[in-house]
Structure formats: structure tokens, C-alpha cells
Backbone atoms as SQL, in Angstrom:
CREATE TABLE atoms (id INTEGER PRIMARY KEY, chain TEXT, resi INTEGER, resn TEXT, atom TEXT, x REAL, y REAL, z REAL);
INSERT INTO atoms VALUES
  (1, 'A', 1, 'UNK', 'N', 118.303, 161.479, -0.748),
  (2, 'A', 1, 'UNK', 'CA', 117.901, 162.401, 0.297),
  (3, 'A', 1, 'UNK', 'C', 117.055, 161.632, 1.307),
  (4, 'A', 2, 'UNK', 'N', 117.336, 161.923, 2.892),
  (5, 'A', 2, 'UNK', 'CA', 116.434, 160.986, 3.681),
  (6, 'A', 2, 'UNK', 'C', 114.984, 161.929, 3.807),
  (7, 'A', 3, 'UNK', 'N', 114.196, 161.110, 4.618),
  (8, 'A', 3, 'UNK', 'CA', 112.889, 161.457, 5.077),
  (9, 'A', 3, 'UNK', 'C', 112.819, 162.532, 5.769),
  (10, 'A', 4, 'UNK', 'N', 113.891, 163.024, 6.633),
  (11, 'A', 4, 'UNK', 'CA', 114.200, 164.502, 7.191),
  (12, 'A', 4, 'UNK', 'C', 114.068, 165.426, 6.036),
  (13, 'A', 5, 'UNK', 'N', 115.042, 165.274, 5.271),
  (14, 'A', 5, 'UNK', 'CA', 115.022, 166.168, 4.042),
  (15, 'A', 5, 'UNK', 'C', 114.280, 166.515, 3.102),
  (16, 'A', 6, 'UNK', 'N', 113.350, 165.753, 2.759),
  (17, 'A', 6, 'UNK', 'CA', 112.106, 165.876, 2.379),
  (18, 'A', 6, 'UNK', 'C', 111.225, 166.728, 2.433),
  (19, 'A', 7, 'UNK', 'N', 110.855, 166.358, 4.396),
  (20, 'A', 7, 'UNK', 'CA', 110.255, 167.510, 5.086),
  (21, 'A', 7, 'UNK', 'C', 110.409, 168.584, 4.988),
  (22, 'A', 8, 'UNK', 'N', 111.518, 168.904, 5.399),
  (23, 'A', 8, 'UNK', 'CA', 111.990, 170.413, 5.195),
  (24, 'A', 8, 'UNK', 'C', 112.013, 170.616, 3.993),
  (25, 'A', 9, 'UNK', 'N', 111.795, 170.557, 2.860),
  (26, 'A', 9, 'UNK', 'CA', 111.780, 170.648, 1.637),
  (27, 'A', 9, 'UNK', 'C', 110.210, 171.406, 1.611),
  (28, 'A', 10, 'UNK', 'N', 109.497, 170.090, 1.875),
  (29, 'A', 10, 'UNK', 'CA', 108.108, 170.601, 1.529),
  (30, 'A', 10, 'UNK', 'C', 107.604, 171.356, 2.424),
  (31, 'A', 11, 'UNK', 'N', 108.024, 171.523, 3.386),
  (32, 'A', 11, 'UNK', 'CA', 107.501, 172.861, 4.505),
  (33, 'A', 11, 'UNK', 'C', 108.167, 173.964, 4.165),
  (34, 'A', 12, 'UNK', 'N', 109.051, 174.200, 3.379),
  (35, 'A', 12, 'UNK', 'CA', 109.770, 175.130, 2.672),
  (36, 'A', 12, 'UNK', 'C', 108.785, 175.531, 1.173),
  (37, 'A', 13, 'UNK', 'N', 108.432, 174.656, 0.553),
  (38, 'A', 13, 'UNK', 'CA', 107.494, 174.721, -0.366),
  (39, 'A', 13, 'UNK', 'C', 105.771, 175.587, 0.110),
  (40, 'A', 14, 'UNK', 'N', 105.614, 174.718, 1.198),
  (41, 'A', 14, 'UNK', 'CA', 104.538, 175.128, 1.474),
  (42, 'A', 14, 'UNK', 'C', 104.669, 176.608, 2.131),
  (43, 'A', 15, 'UNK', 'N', 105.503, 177.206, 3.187),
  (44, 'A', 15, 'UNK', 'CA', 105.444, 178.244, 2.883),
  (45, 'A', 15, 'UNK', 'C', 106.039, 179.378, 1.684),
  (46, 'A', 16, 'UNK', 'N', 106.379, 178.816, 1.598),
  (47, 'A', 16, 'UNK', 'CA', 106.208, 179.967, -0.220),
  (48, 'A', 16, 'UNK', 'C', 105.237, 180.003, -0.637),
  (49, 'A', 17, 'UNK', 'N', 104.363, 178.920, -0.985),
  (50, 'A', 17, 'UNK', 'CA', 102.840, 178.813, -1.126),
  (51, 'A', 17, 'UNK', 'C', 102.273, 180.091, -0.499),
  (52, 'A', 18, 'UNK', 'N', 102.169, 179.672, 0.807),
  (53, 'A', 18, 'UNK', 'CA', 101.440, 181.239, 2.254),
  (54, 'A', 18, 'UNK', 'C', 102.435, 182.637, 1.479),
  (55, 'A', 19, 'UNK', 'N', 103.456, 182.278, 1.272),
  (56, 'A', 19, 'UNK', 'CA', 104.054, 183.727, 0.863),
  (57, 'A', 19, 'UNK', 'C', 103.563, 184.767, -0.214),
  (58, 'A', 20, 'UNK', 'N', 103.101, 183.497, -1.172),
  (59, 'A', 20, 'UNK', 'CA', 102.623, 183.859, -2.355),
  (60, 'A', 20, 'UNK', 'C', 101.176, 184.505, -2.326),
  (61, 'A', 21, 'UNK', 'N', 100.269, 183.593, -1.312),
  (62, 'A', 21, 'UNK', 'CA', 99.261, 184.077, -0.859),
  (63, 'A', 21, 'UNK', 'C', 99.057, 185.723, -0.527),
  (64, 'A', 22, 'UNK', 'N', 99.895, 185.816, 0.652),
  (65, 'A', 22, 'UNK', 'CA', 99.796, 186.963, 0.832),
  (66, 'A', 22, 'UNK', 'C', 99.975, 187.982, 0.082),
  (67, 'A', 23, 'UNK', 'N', 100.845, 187.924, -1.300),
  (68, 'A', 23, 'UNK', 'CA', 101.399, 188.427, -2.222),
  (69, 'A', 23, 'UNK', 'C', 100.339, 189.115, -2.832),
  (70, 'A', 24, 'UNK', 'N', 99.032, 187.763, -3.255),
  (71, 'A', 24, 'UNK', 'CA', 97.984, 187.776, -3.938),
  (72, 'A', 24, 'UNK', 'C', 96.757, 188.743, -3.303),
  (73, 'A', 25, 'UNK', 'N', 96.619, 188.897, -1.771),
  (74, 'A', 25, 'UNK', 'CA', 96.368, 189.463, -0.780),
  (75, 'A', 25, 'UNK', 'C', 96.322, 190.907, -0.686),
  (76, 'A', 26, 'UNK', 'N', 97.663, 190.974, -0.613),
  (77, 'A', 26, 'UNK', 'CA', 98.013, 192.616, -0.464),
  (78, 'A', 26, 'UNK', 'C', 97.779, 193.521, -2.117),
  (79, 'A', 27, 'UNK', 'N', 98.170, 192.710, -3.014),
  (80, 'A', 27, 'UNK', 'CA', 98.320, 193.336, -4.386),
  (81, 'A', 27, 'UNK', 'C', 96.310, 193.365, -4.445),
  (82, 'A', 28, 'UNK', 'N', 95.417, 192.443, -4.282),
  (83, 'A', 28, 'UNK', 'CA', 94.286, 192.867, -4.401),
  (84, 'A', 28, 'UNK', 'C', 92.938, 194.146, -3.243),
  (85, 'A', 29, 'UNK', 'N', 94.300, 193.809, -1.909),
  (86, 'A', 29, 'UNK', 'CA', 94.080, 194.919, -1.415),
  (87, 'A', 29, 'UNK', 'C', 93.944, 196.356, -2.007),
  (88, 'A', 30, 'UNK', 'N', 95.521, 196.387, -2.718),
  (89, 'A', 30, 'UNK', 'CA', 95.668, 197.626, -3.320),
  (90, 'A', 30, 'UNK', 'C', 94.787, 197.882, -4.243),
  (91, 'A', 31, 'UNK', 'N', 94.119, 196.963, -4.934),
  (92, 'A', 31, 'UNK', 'CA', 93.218, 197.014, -6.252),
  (93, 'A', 31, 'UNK', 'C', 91.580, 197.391, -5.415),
  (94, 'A', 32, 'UNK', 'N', 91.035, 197.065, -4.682),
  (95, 'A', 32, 'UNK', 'CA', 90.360, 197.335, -3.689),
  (96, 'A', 32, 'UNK', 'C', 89.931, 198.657, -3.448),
  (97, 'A', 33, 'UNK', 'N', 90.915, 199.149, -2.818),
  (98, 'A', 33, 'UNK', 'CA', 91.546, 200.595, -2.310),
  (99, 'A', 33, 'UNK', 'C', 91.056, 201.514, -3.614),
  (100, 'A', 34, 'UNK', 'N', 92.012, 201.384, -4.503),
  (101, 'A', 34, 'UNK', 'CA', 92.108, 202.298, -5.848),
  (102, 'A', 34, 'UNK', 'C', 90.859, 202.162, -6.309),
  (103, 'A', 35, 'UNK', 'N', 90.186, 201.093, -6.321),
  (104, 'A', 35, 'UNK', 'CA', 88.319, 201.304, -7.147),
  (105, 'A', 35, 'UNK', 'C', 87.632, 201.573, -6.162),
  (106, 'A', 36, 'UNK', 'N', 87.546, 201.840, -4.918),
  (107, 'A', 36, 'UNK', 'CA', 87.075, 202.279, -4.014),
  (108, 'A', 36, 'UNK', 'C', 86.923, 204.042, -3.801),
  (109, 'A', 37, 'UNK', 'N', 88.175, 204.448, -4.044),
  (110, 'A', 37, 'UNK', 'CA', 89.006, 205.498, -3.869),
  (111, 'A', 37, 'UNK', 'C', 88.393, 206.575, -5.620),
  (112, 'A', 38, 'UNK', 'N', 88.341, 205.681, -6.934),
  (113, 'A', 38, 'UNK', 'CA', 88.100, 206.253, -7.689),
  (114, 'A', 38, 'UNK', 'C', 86.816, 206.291, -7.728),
  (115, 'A', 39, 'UNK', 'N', 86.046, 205.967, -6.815),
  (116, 'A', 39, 'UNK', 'CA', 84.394, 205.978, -6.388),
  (117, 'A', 39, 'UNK', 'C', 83.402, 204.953, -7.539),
  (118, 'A', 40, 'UNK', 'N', 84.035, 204.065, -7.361),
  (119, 'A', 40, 'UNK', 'CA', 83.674, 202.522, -8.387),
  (120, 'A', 40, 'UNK', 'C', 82.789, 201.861, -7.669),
  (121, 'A', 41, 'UNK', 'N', 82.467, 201.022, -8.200),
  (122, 'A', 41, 'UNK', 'CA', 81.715, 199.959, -7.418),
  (123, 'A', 41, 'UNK', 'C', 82.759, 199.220, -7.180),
  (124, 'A', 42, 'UNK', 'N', 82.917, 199.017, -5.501),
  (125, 'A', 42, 'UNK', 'CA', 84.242, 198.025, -5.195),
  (126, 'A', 42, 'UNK', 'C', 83.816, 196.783, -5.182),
  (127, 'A', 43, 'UNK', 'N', 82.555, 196.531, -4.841),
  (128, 'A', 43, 'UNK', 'CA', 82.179, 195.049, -4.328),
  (129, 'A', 43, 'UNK', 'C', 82.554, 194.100, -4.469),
  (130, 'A', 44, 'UNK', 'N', 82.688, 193.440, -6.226),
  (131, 'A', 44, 'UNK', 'CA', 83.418, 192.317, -6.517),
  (132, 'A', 44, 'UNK', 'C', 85.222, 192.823, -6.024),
  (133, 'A', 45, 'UNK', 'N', 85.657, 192.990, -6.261),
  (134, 'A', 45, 'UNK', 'CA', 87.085, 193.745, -5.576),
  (135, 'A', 45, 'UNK', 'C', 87.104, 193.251, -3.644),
  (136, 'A', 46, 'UNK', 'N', 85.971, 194.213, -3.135),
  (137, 'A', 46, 'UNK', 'CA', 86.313, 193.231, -2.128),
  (138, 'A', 46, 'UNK', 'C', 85.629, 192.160, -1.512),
  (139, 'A', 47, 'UNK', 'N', 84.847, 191.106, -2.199),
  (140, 'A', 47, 'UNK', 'CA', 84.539, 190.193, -2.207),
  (141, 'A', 47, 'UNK', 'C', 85.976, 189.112, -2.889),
  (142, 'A', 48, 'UNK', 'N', 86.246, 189.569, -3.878),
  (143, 'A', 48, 'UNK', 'CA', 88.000, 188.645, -4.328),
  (144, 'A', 48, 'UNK', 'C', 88.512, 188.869, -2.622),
  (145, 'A', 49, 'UNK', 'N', 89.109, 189.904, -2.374),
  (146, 'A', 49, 'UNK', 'CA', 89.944, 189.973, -1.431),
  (147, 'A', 49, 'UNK', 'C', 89.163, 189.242, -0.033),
  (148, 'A', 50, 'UNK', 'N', 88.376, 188.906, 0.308),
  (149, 'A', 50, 'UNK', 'CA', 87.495, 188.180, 1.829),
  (150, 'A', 50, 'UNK', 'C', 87.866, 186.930, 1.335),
  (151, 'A', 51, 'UNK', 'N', 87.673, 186.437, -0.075),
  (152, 'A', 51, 'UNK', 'CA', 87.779, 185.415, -0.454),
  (153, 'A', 51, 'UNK', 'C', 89.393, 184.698, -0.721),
  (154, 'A', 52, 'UNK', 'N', 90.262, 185.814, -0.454),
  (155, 'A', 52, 'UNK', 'CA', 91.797, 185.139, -0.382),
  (156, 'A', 52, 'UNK', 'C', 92.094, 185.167, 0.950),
  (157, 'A', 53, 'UNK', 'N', 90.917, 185.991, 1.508),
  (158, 'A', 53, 'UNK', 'CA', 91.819, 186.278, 3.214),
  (159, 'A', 53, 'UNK', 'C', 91.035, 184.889, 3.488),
  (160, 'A', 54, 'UNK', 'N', 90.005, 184.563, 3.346),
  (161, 'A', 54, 'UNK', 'CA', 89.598, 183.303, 3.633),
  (162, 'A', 54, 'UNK', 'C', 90.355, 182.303, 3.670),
  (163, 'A', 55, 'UNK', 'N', 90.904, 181.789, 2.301),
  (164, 'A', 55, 'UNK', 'CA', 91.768, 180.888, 1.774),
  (165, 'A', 55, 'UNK', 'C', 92.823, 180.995, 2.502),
  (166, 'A', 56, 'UNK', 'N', 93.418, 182.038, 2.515),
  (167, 'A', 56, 'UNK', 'CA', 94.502, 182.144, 3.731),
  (168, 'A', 56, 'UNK', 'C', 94.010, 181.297, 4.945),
  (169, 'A', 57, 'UNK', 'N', 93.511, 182.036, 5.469),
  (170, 'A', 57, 'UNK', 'CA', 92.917, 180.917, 6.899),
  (171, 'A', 57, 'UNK', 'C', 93.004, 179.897, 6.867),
  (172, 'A', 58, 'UNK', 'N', 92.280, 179.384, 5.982),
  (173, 'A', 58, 'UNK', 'CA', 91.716, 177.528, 5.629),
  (174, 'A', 58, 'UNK', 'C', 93.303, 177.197, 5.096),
  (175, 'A', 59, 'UNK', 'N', 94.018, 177.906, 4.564),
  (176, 'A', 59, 'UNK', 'CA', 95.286, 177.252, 4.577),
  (177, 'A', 59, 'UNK', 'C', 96.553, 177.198, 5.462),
  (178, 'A', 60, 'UNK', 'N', 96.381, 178.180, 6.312),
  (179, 'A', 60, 'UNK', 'CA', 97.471, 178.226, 7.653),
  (180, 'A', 60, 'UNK', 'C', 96.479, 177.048, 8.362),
  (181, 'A', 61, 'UNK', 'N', 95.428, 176.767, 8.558),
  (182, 'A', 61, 'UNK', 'CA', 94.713, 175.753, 9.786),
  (183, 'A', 61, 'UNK', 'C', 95.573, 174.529, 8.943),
  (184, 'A', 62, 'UNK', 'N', 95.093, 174.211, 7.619),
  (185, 'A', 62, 'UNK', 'CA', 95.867, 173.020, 7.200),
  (186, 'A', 62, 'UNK', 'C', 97.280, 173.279, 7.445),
  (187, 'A', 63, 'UNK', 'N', 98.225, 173.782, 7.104),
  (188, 'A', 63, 'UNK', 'CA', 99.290, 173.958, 7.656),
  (189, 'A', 63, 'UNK', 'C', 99.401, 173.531, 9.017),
  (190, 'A', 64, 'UNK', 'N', 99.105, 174.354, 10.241),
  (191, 'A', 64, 'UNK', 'CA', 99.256, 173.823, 10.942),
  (192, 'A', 64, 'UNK', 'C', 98.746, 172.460, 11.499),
  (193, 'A', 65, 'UNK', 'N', 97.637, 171.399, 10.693),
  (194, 'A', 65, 'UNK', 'CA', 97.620, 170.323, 11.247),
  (195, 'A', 65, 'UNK', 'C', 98.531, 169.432, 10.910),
  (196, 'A', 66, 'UNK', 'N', 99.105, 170.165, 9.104),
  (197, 'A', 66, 'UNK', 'CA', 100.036, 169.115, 8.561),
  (198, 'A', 66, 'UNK', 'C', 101.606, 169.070, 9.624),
  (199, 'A', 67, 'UNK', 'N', 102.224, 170.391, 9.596),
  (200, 'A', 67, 'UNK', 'CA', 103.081, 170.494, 9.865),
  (201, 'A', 67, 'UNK', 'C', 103.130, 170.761, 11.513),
  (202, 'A', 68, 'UNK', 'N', 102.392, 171.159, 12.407),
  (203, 'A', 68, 'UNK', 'CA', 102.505, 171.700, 14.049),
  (204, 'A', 68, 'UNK', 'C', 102.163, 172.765, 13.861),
  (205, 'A', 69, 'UNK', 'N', 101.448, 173.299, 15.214),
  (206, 'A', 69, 'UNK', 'CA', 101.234, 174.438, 15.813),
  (207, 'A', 69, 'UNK', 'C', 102.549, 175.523, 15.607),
  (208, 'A', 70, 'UNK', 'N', 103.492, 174.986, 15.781),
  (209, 'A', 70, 'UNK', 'CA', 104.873, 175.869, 15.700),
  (210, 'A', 70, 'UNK', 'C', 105.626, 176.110, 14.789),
  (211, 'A', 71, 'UNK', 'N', 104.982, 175.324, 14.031),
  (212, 'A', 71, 'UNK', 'CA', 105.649, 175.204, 12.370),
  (213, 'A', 71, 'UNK', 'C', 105.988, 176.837, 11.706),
  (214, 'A', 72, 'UNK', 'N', 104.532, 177.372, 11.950),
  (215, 'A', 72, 'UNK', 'CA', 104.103, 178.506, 11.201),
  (216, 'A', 72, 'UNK', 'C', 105.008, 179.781, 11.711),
  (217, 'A', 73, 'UNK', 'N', 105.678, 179.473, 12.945),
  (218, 'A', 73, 'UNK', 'CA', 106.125, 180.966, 13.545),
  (219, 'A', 73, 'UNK', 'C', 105.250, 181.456, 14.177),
  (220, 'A', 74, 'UNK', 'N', 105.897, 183.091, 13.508),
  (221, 'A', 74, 'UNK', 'CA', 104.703, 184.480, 13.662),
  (222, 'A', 74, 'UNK', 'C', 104.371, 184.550, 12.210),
  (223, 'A', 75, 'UNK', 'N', 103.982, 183.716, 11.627),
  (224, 'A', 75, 'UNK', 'CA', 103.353, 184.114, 10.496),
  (225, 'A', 75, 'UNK', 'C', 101.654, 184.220, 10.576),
  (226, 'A', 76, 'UNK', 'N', 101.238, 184.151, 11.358),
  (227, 'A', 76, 'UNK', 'CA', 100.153, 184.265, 11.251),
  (228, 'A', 76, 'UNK', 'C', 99.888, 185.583, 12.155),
  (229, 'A', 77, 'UNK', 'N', 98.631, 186.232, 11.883),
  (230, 'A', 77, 'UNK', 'CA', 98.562, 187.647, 12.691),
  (231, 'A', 77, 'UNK', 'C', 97.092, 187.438, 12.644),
  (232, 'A', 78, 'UNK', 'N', 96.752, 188.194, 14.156),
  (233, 'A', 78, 'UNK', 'CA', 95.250, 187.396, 15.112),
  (234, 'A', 78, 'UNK', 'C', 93.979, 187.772, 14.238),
  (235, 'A', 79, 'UNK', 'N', 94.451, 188.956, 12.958),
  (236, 'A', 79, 'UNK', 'CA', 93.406, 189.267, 12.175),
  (237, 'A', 79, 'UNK', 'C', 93.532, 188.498, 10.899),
  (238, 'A', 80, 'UNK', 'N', 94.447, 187.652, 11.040),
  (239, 'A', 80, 'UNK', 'CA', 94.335, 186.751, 9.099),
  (240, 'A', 80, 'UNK', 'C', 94.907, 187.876, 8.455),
  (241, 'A', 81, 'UNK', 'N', 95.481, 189.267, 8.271),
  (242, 'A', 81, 'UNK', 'CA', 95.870, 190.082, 7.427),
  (243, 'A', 81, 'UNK', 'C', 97.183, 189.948, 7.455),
  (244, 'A', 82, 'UNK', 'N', 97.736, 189.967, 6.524),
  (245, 'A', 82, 'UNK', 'CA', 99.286, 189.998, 5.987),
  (246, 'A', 82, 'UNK', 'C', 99.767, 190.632, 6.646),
  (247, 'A', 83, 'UNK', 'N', 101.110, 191.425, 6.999),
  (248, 'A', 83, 'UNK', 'CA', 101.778, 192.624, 7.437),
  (249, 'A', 83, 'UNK', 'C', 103.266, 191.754, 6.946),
  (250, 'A', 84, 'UNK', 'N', 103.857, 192.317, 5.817),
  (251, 'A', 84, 'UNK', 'CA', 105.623, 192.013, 5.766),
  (252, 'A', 84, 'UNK', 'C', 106.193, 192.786, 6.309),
  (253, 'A', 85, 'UNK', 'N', 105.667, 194.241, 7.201),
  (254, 'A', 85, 'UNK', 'CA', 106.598, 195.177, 7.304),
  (255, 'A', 85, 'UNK', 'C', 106.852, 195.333, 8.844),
  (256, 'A', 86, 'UNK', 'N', 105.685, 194.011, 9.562),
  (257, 'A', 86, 'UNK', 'CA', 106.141, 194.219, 10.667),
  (258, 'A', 86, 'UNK', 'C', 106.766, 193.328, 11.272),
  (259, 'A', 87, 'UNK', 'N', 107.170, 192.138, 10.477),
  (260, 'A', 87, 'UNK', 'CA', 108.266, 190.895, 10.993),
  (261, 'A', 87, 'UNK', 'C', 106.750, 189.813, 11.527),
  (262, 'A', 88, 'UNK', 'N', 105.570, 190.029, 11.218),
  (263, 'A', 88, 'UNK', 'CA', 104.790, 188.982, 11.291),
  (264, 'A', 88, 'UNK', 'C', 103.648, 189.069, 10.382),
  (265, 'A', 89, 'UNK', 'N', 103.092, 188.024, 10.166),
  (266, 'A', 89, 'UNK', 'CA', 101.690, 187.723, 9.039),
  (267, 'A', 89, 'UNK', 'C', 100.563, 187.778, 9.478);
């Protein structure tokens, strides 16, 4: 396989990585919500979740230094919050 192929390999890797992220994201959103909602103490709940939306960030910036500004698409959205349902991240 050449050095082209590679690339695209691992920029294919790496976003699945971000995919997964968000995965991790939204599912602790929901966990969030529900101990919030059942009148819990949410705090650690959403302290996890600031702390993946964080990671998110710090990992689309690496992304984009590894791979380009354009690499990413519309995957990124101007608040760091996921959205799959609206064709951007």
C-alpha cells in the first residue's frame, strides 16, 4: 500500500475515533438528563459530560493540525455539541 493509502486509512481511523466520541457524548448526555430529571444530584454526571465535550475539542484542534482545516468537514458545530441528526457535529 503507498503513502496515499495510508493516509486515508488513518484519517478514516481517526474519525471513527471523533465518531465514537460523540457516541460517548450524547449517551452521557442522556445519563445527565435522567439523574437530573429524577431530582439526583447530577453534578458528577455533568462534570463527566464538560469533560468529554472538552476532549472533544482538544481532539478536533489536534485533528485539524494533523490532518487540515478541511479535513474535518462539517463535523464540527460552533458549540463543540454533537448533532447526528442534523448532517453536522
Amino acid at each position: 500500500m503507498d503513502r496515499e493509502g495510508l493516509s486515508k486509512i488513518r484519517r478514516a481511523e481517526l474519525l471513527a475515533r471523533l465518531d465514537a466520541l460523540d457516541s460517548q457524548i450524547e449517551a452521557q448526555a442522556r445519563r445527565a438528563k435522567y439523574v437530573s430529571d429524577m431530582g439526583w444530584n447530577a453534578v458528577l454526571s455533568e462534570q463527566r459530560l464538560n469533560a468529554l465535550r472538552d476532549s472533544r475539542q482538544l481532539y478536533v484542534s489536534a485533528l485539524k493540525h494533523l490532518l487540515g482545516e478541511d479535513a474535518l468537514g462539517a463535523r464540527e458545530a460552533p458549540d463543540s455539541t454533537p448533532n447526528r441528526f442534523s448532517g453536522r457535529l
